[in-house]
C-alpha positions in Angstrom: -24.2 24.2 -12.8 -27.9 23.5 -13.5 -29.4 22.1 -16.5 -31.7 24.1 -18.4 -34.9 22.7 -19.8 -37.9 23.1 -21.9 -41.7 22.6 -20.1 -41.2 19.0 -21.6 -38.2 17.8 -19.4 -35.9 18.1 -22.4 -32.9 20.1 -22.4 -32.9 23.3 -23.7 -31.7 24.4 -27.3 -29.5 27.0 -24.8 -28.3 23.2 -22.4 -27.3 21.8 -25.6 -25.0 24.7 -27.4 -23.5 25.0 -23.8 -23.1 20.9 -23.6 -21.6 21.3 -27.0 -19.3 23.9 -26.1 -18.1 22.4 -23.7 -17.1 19.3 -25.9 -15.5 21.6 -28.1 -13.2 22.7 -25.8 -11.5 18.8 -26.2 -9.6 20.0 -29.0 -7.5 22.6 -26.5 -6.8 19.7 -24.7 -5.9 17.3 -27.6 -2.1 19.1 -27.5 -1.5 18.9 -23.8 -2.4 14.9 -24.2 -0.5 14.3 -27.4 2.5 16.0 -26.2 2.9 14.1 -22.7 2.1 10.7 -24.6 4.7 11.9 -26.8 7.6 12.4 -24.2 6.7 9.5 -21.7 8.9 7.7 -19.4 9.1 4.3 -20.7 9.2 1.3 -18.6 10.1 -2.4 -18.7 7.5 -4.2 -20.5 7.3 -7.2 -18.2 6.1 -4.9 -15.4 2.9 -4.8 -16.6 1.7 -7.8 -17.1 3.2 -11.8 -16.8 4.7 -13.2 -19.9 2.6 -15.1 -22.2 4.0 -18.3 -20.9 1.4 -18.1 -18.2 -1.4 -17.9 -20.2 -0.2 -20.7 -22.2 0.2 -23.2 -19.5 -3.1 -22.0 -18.9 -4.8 -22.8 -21.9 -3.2 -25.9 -22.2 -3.8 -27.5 -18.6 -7.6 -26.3 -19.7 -7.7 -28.3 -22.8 -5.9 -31.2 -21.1 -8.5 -31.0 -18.8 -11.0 -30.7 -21.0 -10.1 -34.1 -22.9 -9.6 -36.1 -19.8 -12.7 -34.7 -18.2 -14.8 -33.5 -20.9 -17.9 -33.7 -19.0 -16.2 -31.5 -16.6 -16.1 -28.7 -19.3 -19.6 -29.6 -20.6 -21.3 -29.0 -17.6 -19.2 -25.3 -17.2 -19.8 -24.3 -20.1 -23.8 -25.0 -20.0 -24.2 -23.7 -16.8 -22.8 -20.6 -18.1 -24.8 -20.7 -21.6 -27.7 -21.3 -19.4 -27.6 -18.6 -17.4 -26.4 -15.6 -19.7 -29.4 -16.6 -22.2 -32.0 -17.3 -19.6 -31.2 -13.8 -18.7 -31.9 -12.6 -22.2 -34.8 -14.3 -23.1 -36.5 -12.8 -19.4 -35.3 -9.4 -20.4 -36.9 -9.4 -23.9 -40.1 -10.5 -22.0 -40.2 -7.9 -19.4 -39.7 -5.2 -22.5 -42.5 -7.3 -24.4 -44.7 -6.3 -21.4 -44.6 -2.5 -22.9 -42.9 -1.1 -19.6 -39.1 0.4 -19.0 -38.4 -2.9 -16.3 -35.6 -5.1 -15.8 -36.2 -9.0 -15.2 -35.0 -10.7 -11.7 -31.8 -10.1 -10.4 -30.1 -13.2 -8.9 -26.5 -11.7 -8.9 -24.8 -11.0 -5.8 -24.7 -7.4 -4.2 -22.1 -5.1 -5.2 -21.3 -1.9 -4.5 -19.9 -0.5 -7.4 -23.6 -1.0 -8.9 -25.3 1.1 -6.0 -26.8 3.3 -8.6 -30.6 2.2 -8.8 -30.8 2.1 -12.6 -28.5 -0.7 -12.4 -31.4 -2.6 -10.8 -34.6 -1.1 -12.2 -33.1 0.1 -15.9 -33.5 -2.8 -18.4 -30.5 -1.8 -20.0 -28.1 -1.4 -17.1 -29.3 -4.3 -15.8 -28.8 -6.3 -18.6 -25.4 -5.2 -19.1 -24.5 -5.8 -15.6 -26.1 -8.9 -15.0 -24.1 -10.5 -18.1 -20.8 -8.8 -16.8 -21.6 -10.9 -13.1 -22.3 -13.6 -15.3 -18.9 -13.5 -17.2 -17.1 -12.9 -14.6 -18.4 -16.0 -12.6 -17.6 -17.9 -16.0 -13.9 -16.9 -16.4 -13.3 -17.3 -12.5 -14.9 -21.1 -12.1 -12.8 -21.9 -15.4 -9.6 -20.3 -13.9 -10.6 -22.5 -10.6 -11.0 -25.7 -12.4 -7.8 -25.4 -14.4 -5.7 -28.2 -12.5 -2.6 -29.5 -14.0 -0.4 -26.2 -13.0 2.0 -25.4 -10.4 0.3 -24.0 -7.4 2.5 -20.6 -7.4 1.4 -20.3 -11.2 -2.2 -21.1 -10.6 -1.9 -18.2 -7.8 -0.6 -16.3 -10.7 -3.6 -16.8 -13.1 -6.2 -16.5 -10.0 -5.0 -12.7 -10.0 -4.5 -11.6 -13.3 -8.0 -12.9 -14.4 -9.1 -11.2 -11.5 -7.3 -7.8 -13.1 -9.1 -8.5 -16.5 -12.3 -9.2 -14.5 -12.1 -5.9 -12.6 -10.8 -4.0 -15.4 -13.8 -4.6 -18.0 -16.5 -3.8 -15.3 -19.3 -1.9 -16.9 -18.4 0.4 -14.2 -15.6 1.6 -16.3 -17.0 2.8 -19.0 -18.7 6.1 -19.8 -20.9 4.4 -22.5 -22.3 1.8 -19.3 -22.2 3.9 -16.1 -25.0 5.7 -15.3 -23.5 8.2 -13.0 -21.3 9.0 -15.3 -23.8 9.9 -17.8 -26.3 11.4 -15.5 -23.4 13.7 -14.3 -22.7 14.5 -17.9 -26.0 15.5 -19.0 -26.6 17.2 -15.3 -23.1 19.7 -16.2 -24.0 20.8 -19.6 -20.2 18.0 -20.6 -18.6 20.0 -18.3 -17.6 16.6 -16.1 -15.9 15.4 -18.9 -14.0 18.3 -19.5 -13.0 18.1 -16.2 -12.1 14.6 -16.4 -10.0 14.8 -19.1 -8.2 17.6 -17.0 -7.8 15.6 -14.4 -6.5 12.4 -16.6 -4.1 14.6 -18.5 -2.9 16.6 -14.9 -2.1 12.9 -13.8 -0.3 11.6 -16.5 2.1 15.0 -16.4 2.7 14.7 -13.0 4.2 11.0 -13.6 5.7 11.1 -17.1 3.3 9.6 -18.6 2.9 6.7 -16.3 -1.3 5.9 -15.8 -1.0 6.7 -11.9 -4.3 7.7 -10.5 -4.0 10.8 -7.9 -6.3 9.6 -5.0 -6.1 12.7 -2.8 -5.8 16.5 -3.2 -2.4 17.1 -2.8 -3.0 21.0 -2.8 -4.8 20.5 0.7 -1.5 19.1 2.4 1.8 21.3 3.7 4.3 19.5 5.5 4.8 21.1 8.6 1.5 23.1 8.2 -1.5 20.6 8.6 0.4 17.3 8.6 3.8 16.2 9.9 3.5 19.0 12.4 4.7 18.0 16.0 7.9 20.3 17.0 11.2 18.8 16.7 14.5 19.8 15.1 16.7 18.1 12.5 20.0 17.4 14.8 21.9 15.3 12.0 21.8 14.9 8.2 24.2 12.9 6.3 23.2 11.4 2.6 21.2 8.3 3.9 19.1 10.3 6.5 17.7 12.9 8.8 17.7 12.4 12.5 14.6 14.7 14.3 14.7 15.1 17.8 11.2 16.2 19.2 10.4 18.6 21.4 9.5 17.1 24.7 5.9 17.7 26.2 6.2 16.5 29.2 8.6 17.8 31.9 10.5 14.8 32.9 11.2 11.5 30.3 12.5 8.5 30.7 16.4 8.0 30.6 16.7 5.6 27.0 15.3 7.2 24.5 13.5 5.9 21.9 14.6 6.4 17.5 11.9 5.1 15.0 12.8 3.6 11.7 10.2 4.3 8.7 10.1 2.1 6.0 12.0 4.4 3.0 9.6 2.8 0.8 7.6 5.8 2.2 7.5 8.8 3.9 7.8 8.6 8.2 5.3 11.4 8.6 2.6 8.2 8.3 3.3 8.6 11.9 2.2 12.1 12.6 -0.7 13.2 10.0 -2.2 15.1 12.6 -2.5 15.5 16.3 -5.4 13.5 17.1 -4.1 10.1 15.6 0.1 11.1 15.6 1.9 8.2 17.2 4.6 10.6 17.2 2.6 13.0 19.6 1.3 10.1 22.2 4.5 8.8 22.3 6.0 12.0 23.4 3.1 12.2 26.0 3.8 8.9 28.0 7.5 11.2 28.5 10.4 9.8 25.9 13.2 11.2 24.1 12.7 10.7 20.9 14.3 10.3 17.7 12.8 9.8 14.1 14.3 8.6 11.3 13.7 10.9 8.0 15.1 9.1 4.7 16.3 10.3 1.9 14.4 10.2 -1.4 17.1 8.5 -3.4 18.1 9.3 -7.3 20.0 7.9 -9.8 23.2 8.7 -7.9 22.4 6.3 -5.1 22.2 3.5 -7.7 25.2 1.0 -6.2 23.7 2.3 -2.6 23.0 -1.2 -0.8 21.0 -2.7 2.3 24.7 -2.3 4.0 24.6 1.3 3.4 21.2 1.9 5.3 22.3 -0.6 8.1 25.8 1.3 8.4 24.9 5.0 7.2 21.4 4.5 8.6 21.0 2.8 11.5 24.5 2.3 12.7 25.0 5.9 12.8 21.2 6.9 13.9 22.3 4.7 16.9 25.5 6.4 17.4 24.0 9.9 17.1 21.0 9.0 19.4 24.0 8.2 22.2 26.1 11.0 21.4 22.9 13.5 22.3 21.8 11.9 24.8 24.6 11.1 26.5 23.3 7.3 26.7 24.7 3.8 26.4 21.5 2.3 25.2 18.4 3.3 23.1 15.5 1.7 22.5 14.5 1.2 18.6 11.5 0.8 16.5 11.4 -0.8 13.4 8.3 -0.2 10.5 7.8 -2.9 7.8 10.7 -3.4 5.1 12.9 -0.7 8.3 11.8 -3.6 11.1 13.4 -6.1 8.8 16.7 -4.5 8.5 16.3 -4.0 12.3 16.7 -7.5 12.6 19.8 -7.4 10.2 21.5 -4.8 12.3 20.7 -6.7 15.6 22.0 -9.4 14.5 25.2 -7.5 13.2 25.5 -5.6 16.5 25.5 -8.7 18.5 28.7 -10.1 16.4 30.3 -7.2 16.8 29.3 -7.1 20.8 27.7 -3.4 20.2 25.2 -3.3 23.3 23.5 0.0 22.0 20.1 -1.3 21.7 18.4 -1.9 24.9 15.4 -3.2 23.3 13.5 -3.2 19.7 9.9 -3.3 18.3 8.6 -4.5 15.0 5.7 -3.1 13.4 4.1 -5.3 10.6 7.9 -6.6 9.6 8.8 -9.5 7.8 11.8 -11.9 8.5 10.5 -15.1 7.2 9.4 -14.7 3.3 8.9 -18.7 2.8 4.6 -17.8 2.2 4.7 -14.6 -0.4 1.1 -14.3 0.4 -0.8 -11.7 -2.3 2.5 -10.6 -3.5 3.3 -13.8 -4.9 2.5 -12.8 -8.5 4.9 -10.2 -8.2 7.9 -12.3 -6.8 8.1 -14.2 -9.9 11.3 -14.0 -12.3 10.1 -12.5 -15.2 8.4 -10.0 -13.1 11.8 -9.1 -10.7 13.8 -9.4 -14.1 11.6 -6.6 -15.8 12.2 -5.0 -12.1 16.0 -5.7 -12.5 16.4 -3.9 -16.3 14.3 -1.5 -15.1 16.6 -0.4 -12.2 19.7 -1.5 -14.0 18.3 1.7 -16.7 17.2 4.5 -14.2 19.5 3.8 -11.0 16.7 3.6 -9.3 13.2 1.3 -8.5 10.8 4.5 -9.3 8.0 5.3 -6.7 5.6 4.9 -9.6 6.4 1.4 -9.9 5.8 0.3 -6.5 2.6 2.3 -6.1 1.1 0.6 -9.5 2.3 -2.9 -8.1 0.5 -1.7 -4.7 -2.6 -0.6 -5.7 -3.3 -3.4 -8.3 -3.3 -5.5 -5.4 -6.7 -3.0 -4.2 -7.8 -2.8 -7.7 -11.2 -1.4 -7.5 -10.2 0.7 -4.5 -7.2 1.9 -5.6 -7.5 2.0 -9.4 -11.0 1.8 -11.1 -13.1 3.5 -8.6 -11.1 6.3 -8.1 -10.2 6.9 -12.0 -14.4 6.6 -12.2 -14.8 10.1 -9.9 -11.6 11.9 -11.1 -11.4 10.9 -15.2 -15.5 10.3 -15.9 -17.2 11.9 -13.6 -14.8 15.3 -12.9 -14.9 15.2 -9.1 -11.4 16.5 -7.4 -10.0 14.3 -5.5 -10.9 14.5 -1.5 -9.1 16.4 0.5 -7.7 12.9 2.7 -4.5 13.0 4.6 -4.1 9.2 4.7 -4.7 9.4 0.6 -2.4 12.0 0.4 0.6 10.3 2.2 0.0 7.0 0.1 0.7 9.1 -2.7 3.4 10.6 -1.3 6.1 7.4 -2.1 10.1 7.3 -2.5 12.2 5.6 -5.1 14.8 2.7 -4.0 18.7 2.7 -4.9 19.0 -0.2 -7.5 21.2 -2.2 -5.4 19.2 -2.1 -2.7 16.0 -3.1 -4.2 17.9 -6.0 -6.0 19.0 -7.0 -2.8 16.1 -6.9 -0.6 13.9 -8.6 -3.6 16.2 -11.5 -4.8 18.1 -12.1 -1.0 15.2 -11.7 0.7 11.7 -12.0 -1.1 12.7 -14.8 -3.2 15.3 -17.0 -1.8 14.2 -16.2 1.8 18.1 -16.4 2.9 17.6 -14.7 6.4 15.0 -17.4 7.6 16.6 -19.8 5.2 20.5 -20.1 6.9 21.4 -16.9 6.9 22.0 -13.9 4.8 24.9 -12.6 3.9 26.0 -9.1 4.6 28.4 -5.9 5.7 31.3 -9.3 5.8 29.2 -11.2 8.1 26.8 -13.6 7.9 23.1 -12.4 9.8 20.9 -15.1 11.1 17.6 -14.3 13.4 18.6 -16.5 15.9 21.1 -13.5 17.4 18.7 -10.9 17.4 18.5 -11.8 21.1 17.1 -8.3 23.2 13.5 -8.1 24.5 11.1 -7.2 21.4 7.5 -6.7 21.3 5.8 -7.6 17.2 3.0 -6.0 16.3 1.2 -7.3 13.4 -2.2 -6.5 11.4 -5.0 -9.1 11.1 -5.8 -8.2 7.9 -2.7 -7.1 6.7 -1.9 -8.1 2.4 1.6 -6.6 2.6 3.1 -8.3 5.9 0.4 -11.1 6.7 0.4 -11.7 10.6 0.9 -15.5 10.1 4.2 -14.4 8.5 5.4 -11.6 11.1 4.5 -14.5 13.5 7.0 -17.3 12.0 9.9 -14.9 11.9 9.5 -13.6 15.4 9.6 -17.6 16.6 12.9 -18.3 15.2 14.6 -14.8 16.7 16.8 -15.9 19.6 15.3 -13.3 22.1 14.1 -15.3 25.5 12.1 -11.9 26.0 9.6 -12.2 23.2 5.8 -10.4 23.1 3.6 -10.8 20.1 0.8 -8.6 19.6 -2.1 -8.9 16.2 -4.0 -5.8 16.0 -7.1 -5.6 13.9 -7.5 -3.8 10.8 -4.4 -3.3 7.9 -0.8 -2.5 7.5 -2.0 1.2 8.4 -5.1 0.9 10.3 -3.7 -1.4 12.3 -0.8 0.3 13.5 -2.2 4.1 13.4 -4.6 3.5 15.9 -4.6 5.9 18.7 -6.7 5.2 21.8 -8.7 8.1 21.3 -10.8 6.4 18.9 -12.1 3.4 20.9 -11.7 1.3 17.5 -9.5 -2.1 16.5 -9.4 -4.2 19.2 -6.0 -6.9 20.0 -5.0 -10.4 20.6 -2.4 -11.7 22.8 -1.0 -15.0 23.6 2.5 -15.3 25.6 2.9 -18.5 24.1 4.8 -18.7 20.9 6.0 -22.2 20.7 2.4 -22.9 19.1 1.5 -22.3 15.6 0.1 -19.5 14.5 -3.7 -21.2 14.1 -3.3 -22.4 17.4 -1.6 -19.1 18.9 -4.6 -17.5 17.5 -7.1 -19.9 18.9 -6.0 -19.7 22.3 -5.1 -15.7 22.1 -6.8 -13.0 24.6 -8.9 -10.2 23.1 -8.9 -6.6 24.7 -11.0 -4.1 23.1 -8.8 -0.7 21.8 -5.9 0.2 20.9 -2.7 -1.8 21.5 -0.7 1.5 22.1 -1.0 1.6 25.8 0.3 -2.4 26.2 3.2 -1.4 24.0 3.3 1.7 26.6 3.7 -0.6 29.0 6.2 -3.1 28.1 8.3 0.0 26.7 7.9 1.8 30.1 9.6 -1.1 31.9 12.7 -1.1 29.4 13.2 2.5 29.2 14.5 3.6 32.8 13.9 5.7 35.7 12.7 9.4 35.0 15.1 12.6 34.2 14.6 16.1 33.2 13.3 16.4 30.0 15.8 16.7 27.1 15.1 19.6 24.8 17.0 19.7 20.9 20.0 21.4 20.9 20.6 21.5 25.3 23.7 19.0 24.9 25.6 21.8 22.7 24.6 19.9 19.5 23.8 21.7 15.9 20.3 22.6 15.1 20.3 21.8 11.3 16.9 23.2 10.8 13.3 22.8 11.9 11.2 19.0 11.7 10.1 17.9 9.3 12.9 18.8 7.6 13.8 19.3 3.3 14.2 15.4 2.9 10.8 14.3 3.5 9.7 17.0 1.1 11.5 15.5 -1.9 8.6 14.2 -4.3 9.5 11.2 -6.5 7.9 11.7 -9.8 9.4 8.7 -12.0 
């Protein structure tokens, strides 16, 4: 909506009823707010932030500091004096010089400032050259705090980076020009908006501050994602088993199952035709089998890691045979699903099952000794809080793991987006890859316990051994030709990590492959696009800085070299299988109803 003005520039007396109007129209909003507020879901308190011991041991390895090294402090502390009122005293002189200017600007770029009035207005400028200022301030005294475990300090590093992020001027209505411009520019009607949107998000999580990043009301499973024919050809309360519908006339004789991680939904996999692993698989000519979870609830709270390796993929195995009419199938494992590949293998080969002919890990952990970013996280007063909070609900809410996810993205994934949708009225865009992120699953409370004390924190797998389904799982007997694929840039499953776990597995057929990009960039990355090149390096006895150094580059994709290696493991060609040609039960069409479950708290 245009603004209306007078021959001066000013708004109109007619703009500002309208502008007020609009402002009104809060109060019909007021009992929407109040009333979800009102009936929140609660949480544990220790999930939000570390306990105040932290900051304590903080404050006191500062002051310790600062009486063993005072001039240490001194010089901090007048460097950062110097600079915030150096700053002031050269703003007051350019507005003594009688025009609207802003004095130098020394800080760094930044492109939540992209605006121009954060350069050339005095005021914006001054506000955000003392937040730069500040920032630099609480992050140099954070660095120079010494006498603290390293594992704390890494602690600290990121939760003053959350309170640095969080009090950008950026984030406020009253400081971002956008925001204001925007205001002015709909007569109030962004705010109106924004508040709509805030108050639409805070229903749709009971409660919980969970910023939508996508429009969900552009997405239909089956319609315009998740879309490549197939059939649901089992269902039993851990999982759905698709079968696809071939596309090429003849496939090779093992098929192939994939394993999502349940943390999410598979479809990850097949947003659409031109970038659907799912769909180029089934091009290069396999049978193949996905792996749809379920979207547990409280009932599934004493549901364990020994339930998804027997109900899961124990019996997605068995099934895959059972259609096929195979001995062996080939398997695919996807973050938190490749780790508990590695369980089952090494289960399988104690129990001398030969189903799996060979498996592949994408961006999966084995070896949790380096926590990487998610360190802060991994901490007991943080998987305590996690602990009461699943002993209460049954469950690990989606909501928690998304918050814990996207704080690690902050300004991506929190701040900038709330900006647009709560300040600024915009609707979220219409993004597939958004959409799916939002799109999470809950975990049964045992299970979550399980993976985050066995594995996360004491590391047992890598560490001896871990103990499960009466047997005792080590890496070194997950012995069948694998190919690893892990992300260069990766913050959930760090390469370096994927890397040190695939070492110690007992395989004597071993390929590693680092792709670049992120935990989804890197691994949905169809050829098509020409983008992300690879590294390989057959040598794995080195280290992973020397693996590196000595690694291959090929521009692309790494989908056809997987092709490849897969191709040789796979068998000679048949006629192609089709769902339901062996006799067995059509349950219903892909994607299926279990994918569609939404987890809303």
């Amino acid at each position: 909506m245009a603004t209306n003005s007078s021959n001066d520039g000013e708004p109109s007396a007619a703009s500002l009823a309208r502008m007020t109007e609009n402002l009104n129209k809060v109060e019909s909003l007021r009992e929407r707010l109040t009333s979800v507020l009102a009936n929140r879901n609660t949480h544990q308190a220790a999930l939000d932030a570390p306990n105040q011991e932290l900051f304590a041991k903080a404050a006191k390895a500062y002051m310790q500091e600062a009486m063993t090294n005072p001039a240490k402090l001194i010089e901090h502390q007048l460097g950062f004096w110097t600079k915030s009122v150096t700053h002031f005293v050269e703003a007051q002189q350019a507005l003594a010089k009688g025009t609207l200017s802003a004095p130098p600007d020394r800080t760094p770029a930044d492109r939540r400032f992209t605006n121009p009035l954060w350069e050339k207005h005095p005021y914006f400028n001054f506000v955000k050259q003392q937040y730069m200022m500040n920032a630099e301030a609480l992050a140099q005294a954070v660095e120079d705090v010494e006498d603290m475990e390293p594992r704390e300090k890494q602690r600290l590093k990121y939760f003053s980076r959350q309170i640095i992020d969080m009090m950008s001027p950026t984030n406020f209505l009253a400081t971002n020009p956008d925001a204001l411009q925007r205001a002015v520019d709909t007569e109030g009607e962004s705010l109106i908006k924004g508040l709509e949107n805030l108050i639409s998000d805070l229903e749709a999580n009971k409660g919980e501050m969970i910023v939508r990043l996508a429009d969900e009301s552009a997405f239909e499973l089956g319609g315009n994602i998740a879309t490549t024919p197939g059939k649901v050809v089992f269902r039993n309360r851990m999982f759905e088993l698709i079968q696809y519908t071939p596309t090429t006339e003849e496939v090779h004789k093992t098929p192939l199952i994939i394993f999502p991680p349940w943390i999410n939904k598979y479809y990850i996999l097949d947003l659409k035709e031109q970038n659907s692993l799912v769909k180029w698989v089934l091009d290069q000519g396999y049978t193949l089998f996905m792996v749809s979870w379920v979207n547990p609830d409280a009932t599934y709270r004493d549901v364990g890691m020994e339930d998804y390796v027997e109900d899961g993929y124990v019996t997605a195995f068995n099934e895959g045979k059972a259609i096929t009419g195979e001995k062996e199938i080939n398997a695919v494992g996807y973050c938190i699903a490749g780790t508990t590949l590695s369980l089952t293998l090494s289960l399988l080969k104690q129990r001398g099952d030969t189903s799996v002919k060979s498996a592949t890990f994408f961006t999966a952990l084995t070896d949790f000794s380096d926590q990487g970013e998610f360190q802060p996280f991994l901490t007991d007063d943080f998987i305590d809080g996690i602990e009461a909070e699943t002993a209460d609900k049954g469950i690990l809410p989606s909501i928690v793991m998304a918050r814990t996810f996207s704080f690690l993205r902050s300004n991506d994934l929190v701040y900038g987006p709330a900006v647009k949708s709560y300040m600024m009225g915009q609707t979220p865009p219409a993004f597939d890859l958004l959409y799916w992120n939002g799109d999470g699953a809950n975990l049964p409370a045992k299970m979550a316990m399980q993976y985050l004390r066995g594995l996360c924190q004491r590391n047992e797998l890598a560490d001896g051994g871990y103990d499960l389904c009466d047997a005792h799982l080590v890496l070194d007997e997950v012995d069948v030709p694998l190919c690893a694929i892990a992300c260069e840039t990766d913050h959930i499953a760090p390469w370096k990590d994927s890397y040190r776990g695939v070492q110690q597995m007992g395989s004597t057929d071993k390929t590693f492959i680092m792709t670049q990009s992120g935990h989804i960039a890197g691994i949905v990355n169809p050829p098509s696009k020409g983008k992300y090149g690879h590294y390989t390096n057959s040598d794995l006895t080195l280290g992973h800085e020397d693996w590196l150094a000595g690694a291959k580059f090929t521009e692309g994709s790494w989908w056809p070299r997987w092709g490849k290696w897969l191709k040789k493991r796979s068998g000679k060609m048949i006629p192609a299988r089709v769902p339901g040609d062996n006799g067995q039960k059509i349950l219903c069409d892909a994607p299926g109803p279990y994918v569609a479950v939404k987890a809303r708290g």
